[in-house]
N, C-alpha and C positions, 0 to 999 in steps of 0.2 A: 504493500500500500504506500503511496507516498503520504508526503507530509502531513500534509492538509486532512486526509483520513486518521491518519495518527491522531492528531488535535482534537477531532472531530469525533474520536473514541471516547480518548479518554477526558472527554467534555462531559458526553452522554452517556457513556460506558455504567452500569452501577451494579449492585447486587442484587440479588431476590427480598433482600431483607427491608421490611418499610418499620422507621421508626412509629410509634403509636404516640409522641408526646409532642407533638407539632398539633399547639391552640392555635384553631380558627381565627381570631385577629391577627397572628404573628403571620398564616398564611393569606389572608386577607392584603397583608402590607405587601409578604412578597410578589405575590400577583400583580398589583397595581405599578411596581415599577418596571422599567423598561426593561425587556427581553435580553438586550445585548448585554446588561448588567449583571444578569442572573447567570451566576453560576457555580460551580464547586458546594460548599454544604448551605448557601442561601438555596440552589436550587433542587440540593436535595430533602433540603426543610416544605418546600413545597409540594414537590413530589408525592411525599412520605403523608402530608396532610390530606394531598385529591386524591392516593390510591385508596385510604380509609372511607373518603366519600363516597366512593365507586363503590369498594366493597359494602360497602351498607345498600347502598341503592343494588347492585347487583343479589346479594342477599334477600331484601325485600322483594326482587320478582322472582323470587326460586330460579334465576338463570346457574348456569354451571360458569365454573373461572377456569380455563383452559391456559395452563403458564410453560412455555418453553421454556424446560428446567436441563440442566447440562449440557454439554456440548458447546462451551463457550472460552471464549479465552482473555483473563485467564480463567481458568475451567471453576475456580473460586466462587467467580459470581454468580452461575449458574448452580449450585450447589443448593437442591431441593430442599432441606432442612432448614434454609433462613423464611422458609416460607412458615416453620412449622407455630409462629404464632397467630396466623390465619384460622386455621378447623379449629383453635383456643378460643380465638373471639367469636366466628362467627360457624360453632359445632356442626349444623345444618347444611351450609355451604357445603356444596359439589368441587371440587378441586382436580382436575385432571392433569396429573403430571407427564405432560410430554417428551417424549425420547428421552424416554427412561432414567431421566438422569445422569446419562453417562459421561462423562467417566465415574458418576457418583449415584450406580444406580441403588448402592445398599441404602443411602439416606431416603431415596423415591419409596422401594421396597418398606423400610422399615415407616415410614408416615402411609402408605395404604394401607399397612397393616394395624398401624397404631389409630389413626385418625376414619371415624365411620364413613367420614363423606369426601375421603383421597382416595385416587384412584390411580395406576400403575399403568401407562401407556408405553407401548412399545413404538408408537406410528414413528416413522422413517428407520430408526433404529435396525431394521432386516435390509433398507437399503442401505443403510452406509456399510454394512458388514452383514451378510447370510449368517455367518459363524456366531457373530453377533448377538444378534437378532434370537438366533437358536437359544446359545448360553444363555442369556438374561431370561428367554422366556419358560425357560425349562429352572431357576432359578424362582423364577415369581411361579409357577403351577407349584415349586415345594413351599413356597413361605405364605402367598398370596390368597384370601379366598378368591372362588373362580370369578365371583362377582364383582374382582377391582381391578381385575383384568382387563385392557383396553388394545387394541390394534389396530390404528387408525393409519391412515395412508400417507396424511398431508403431502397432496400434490396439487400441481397448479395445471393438468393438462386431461382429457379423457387418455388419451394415450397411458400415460403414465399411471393414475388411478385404475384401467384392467391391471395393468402388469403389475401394477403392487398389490392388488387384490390376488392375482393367482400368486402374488409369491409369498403373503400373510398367509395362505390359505395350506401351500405345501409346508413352511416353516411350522405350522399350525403341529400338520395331519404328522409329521416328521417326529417332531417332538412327542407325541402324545404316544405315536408309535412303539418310539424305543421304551418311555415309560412301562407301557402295557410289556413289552418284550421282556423288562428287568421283574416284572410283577410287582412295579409300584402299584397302578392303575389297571381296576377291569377294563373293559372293553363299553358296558357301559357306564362306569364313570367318565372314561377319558374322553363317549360322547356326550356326556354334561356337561365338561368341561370345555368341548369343541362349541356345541350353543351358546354357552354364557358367553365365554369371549368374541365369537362372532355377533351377538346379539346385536 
């Protein structure tokens, strides 16, 4: 990247994590002043005060929070666990943790596990790595109920959406496979297990 993107990073670059102690007047002030001003922890005082707004408003329409959690660099910020005072404040909240968190997908894993309303998505995660994609999913069938299990495609083309559907769907049928083979899994669990995920 050149320069200008470098700057441009780490301007807007931040964590998962939102402070909760950012009063409505202090963000009221920030807001009012000019944009080109705002930045570094004025504008992460702001941030931290509208994502709380959002989450309440999102909360109050029973919408789901869909957060691209790992995969970032440095892979720090992306680290699914700074989120984990969200399902504290607001228990109800739907939270879908996308691509699995990785490189940090034990933190993803352990909050669907711990938290009712987090969920454990693998979407793109089979595309950046089969091998991948496999391991973590045969990782979350051992720790995960089947029910926070998620495989979603995120893609931006029809093209692209077939082809990650047939290859969620072999990664899927693969996985479940060997389980049954090892006698983790019947044959109909591991089709329980194939509905809920696909659901």
């Amino acid at each position: 990247p050149d320069g200008r993107s470098v700057k441009l990073l780490a301007a807007y670059a931040r964590s998962l994590f939102f402070a909760e102690d950012v009063p409505d007047a202090e963000a009221r002030d920030l807001y009012a002043r000019d944009p080109e001003t705002l930045t570094g922890d004025a504008l992460r005082r702001l941030q931290d005060n509208l994502f709380w707004q959002l989450m309440a408003m999102v909360a109050a329409r029973d919408l789901p929070l869909i957060v691209h959690t790992g995969y970032s660099t440095p892979s720090a910020l992306g680290h699914p666990e700074q989120l984990s005072n969200i399902p504290r404040r607001f228990p109800a909240l739907k939270i879908d943790l996308a691509h699995s968190g990785w490189p940090h997908e034990g933190g993803a894993l352990l909050m669907a596990r711990t938290y009712r309303g987090c969920y454990f998505n693998l979407c793109w995660t089979p595309l950046m790595s089969e091998a991948l994609g496999r391991h973590l999913l045969g990782i979350a069938i051992d720790m995960t109920p089947r029910n926070k299990i998620l495989m979603g495609t995120d893609c931006g083309t029809v093209e692209c959406l077939v082809g990650t559907a047939r290859l969620l769907r072999r990664v899927l049928a693969d996985v479940l496979e060997e389980k049954c083979a090892r006698g983790q899994l019947s044959l109909s669990v591991a089709q329980s297990y194939a509905r809920a995920i696909l659901y």
